[in-house]
C-alpha positions as CSV (number, residue, x, y, z in Angstrom):
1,X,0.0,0.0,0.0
2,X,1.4,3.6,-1.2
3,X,1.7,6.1,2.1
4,X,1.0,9.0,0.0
5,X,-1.9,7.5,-2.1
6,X,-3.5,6.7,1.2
7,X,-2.5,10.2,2.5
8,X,-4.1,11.7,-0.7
9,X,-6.8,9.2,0.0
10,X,-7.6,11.0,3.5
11,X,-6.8,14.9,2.0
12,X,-9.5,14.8,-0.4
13,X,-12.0,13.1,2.2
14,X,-11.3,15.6,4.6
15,X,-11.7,18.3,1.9
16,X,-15.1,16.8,1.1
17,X,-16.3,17.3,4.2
18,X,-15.6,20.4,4.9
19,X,-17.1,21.4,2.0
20,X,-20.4,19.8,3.6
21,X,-20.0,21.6,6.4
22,X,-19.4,24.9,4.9
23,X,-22.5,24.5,2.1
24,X,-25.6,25.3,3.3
25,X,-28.2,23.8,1.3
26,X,-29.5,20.5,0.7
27,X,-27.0,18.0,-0.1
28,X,-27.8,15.1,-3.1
29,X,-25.3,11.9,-3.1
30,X,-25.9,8.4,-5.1
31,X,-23.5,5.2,-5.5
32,X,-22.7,2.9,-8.3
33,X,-22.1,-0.8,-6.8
34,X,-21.2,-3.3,-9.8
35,X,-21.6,-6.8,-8.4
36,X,-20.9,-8.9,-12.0
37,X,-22.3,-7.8,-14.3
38,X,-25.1,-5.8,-13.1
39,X,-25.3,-2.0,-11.9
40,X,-27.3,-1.2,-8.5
41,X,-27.9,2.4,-8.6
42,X,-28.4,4.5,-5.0
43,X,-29.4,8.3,-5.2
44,X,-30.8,10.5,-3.1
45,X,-32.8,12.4,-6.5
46,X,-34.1,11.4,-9.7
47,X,-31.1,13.4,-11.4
48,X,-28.3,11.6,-8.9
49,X,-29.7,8.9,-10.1
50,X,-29.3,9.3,-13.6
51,X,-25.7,10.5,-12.9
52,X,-25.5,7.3,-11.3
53,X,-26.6,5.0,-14.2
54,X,-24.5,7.0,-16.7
55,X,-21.5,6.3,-14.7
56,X,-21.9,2.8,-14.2
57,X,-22.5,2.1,-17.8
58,X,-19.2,3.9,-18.7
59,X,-17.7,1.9,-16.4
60,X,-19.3,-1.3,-17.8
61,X,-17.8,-0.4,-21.4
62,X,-14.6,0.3,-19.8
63,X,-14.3,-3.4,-18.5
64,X,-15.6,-4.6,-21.8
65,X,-13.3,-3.0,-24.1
66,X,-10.1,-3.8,-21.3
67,X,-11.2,-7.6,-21.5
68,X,-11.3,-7.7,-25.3
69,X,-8.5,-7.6,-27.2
């Protein structure tokens, strides 16, 4: 394990929450989980959401095209 991945790791969390802290208004999140070969989507709006499924199927192309050769 790299020390200063892991140290850039913790940085950016820790900037990310203070950003939350700071902000003020309403705060919108969502998650991609890829468990084979199916996307399960978590958002906390209909537009996180679709962020969400855009993401995972980029990221499903992405595995496709690094498994072919």
């Amino acid at each position: 394990m790299n020390p200063i991945k892991v140290f850039a790791g913790f940085v950016i969390l820790m900037l990310g929450l203070a950003l939350l802290l700071i902000k003020s208004a309403s705060v919108q999140y969502g998650s991609v989980f890829i468990i084979g070969p199916i996307p399960i989507v978590f958002a906390s709006s209909p537009e996180m959401a679709l962020i969400g499924i855009l993401i995972a199927v980029v990221l499903m192309l992405t595995a496709l095209l690094m498994v072919r050769p």
